[in-house]
C-alpha positions in Angstrom: -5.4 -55.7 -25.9 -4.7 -58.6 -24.6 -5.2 -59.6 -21.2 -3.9 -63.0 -19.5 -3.3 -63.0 -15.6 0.4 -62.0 -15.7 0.6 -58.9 -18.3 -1.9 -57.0 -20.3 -0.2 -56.5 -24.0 -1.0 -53.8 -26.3 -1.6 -54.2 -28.9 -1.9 -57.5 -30.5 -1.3 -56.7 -34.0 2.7 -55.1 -35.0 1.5 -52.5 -37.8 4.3 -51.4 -39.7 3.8 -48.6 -42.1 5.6 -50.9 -45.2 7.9 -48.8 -46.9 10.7 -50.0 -49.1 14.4 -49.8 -47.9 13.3 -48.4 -45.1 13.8 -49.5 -41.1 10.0 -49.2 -39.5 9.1 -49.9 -35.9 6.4 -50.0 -33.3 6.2 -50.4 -30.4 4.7 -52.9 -27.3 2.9 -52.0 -24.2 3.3 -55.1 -21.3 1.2 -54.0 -17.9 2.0 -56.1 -15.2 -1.6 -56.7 -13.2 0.6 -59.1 -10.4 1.8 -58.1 -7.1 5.5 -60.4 -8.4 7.7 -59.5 -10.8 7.7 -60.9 -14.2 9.8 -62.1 -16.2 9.2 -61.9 -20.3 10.2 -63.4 -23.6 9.8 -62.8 -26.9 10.0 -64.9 -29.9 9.6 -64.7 -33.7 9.1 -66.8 -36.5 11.8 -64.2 -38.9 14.4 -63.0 -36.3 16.9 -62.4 -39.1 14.2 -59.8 -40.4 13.4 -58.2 -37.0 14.9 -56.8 -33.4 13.2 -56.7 -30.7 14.3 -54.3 -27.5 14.8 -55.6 -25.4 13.8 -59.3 -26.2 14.0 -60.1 -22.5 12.8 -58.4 -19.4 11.3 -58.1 -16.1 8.2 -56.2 -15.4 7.6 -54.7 -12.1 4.8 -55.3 -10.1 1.9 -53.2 -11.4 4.1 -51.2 -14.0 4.4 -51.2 -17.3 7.4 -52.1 -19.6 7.9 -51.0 -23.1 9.1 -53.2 -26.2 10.4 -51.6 -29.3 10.1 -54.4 -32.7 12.0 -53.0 -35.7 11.6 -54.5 -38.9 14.7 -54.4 -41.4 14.7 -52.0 -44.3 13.1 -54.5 -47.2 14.0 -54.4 -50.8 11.2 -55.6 -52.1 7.0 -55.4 -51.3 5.6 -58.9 -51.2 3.0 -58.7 -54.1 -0.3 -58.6 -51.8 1.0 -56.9 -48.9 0.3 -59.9 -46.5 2.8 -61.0 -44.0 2.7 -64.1 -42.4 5.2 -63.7 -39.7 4.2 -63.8 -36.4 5.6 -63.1 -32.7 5.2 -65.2 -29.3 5.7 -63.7 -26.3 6.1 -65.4 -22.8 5.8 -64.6 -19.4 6.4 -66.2 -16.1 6.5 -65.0 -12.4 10.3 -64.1 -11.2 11.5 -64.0 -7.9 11.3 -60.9 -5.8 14.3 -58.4 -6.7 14.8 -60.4 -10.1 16.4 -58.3 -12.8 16.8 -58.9 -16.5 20.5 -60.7 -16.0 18.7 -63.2 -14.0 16.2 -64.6 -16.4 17.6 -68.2 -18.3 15.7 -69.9 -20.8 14.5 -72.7 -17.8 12.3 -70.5 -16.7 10.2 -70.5 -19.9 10.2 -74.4 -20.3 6.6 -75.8 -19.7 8.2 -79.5 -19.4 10.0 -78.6 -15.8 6.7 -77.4 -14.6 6.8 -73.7 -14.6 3.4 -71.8 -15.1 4.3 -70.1 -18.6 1.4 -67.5 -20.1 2.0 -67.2 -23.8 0.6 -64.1 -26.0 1.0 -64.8 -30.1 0.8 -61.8 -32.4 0.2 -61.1 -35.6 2.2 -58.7 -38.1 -0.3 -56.4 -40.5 1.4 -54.1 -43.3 -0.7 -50.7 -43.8 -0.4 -48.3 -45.7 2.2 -45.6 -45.1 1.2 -41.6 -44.1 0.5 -39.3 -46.9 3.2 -36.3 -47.1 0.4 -33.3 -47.2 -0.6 -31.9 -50.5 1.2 -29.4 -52.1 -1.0 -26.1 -52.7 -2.2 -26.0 -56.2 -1.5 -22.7 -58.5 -5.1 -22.8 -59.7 -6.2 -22.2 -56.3 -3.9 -19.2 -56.1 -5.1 -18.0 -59.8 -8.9 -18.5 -58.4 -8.5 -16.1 -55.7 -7.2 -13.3 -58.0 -10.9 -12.5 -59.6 -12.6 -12.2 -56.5 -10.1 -9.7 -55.2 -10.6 -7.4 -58.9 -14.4 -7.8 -57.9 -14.1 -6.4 -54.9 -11.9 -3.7 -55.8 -14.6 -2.3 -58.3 -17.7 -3.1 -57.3 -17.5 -1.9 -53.4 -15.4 1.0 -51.6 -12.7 0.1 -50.1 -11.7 1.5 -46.4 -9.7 4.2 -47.8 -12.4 5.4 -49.7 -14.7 5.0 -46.6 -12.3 7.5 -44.8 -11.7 9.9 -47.2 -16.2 10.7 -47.6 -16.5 10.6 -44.0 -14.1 13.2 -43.7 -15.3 15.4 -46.3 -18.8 15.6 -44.6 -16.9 16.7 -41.3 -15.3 19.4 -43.4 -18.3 20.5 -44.8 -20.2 20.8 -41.5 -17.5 22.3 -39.5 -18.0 26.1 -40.6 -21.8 25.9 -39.1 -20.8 24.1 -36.1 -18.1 27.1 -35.2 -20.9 29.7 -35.9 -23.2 28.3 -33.4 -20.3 28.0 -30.8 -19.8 31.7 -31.2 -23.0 32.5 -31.0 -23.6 30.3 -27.8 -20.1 31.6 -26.1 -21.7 35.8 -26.6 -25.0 35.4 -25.1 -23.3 33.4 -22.1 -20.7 36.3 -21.8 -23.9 38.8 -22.1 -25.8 36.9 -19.6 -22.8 37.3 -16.9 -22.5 40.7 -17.5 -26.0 41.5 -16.6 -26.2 39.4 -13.3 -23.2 41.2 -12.6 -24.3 44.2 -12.7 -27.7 44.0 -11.6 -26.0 42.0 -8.3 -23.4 44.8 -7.8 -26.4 47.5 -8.4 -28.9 45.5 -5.5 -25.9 45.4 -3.0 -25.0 49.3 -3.4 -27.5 51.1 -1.1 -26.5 54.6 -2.4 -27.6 53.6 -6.7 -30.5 52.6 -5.7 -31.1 55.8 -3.4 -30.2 57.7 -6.4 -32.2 55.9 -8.4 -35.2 56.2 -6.3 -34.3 59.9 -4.8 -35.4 62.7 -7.6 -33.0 65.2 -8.3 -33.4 68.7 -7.4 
């Protein structure tokens, strides 16, 4: 970034991803750190090879402004992938209320005594991004042994189900004898308090109990 005391610009270096006949752009970040408006201006040493948008502007105070370059498709790679172009971009403080139809070229001329910042950048080429891999069949042929594997040397969850459920069968029979056995001594148990309950509430069984009979 750099940072004079009109605009901070980001970045300083254009990267365009080089590709042949292609348009590429990127794109510029001016922050205006002023309480004024500024005007801008930006220049290049190609500009049949590039567009800038827009070229000219007016920054708002303590707002940014964005700049789009775009580099021309190009039919052929220079051989070491250097570029020597390079970009200069001015700035100068506006009047209030100023707006991009007001800015002439006198305000960027240092000879009539206007305080002009200027900001040069440089142009790199990098690499373009790689398209992802495409998946590789060996890595879909690798995968088949491992599943054979683990089809006969472990159970699957089929066969997990189908045992457990076998040893439920095989243990059901006991577990309804014991249930019946359980239910009839309850039932037997009821029956007796019953009746010993109905005999101790009866005054005239237990006087013919006790009472011999003649």
């Amino acid at each position: 970034m750099s940072t004079g005391e009109l605009l901070s610009i980001d970045p300083q270096e254009l990267q365009f991803p080089f590709e042949l006949r292609k348009q590429i752009s990127c794109s510029l970040n001016l922050y205006n750190k002023t309480d004024n408006y500024v005007a801008f201006k930006v220049k290049t040493t190609n500009p049949k090879k590039y567009c800038v948008r827009p070229n000219t502007g007016v920054v708002l105070p303590r707002s940014t402004s964005n700049v789009i370059v775009t580099m021309q498709a190009q039919n052929e790679a220079p051989s070491d992938m250097q570029c020597k172009d390079k970009f200069l971009l001015q700035s100068v403080i506006a009047s209030p209320g100023a707006a991009p139809k007001d800015i002439t070229p006198e305000m960027f001329n240092k000879e009539s005594g206007h305080h002009v910042e200027e900001c040069k950048l440089s142009v790199v080429y990098v690499a373009p991004p790689r398209p992802p891999s495409p998946v590789q069949e060996g890595s879909e042929e690798g995968s088949s042994p491992r599943a054979s594997v683990s089809d006969n040397g472990s159970l699957n969850a089929a066969e997990f189900t189908s045992v457990s459920r076998a040893h439920v069968e095989r243990h059901e029979p006991q577990k309804n004898s014991s249930d019946v056995t359980s239910l009839s001594l309850s039932l037997s148990l009821e029956i007796f308090a019953l009746d010993w309950n109905f005999m101790g509430s009866c005054k005239e069984c237990w006087q013919f109990l006790v009472k011999p009979m003649k």
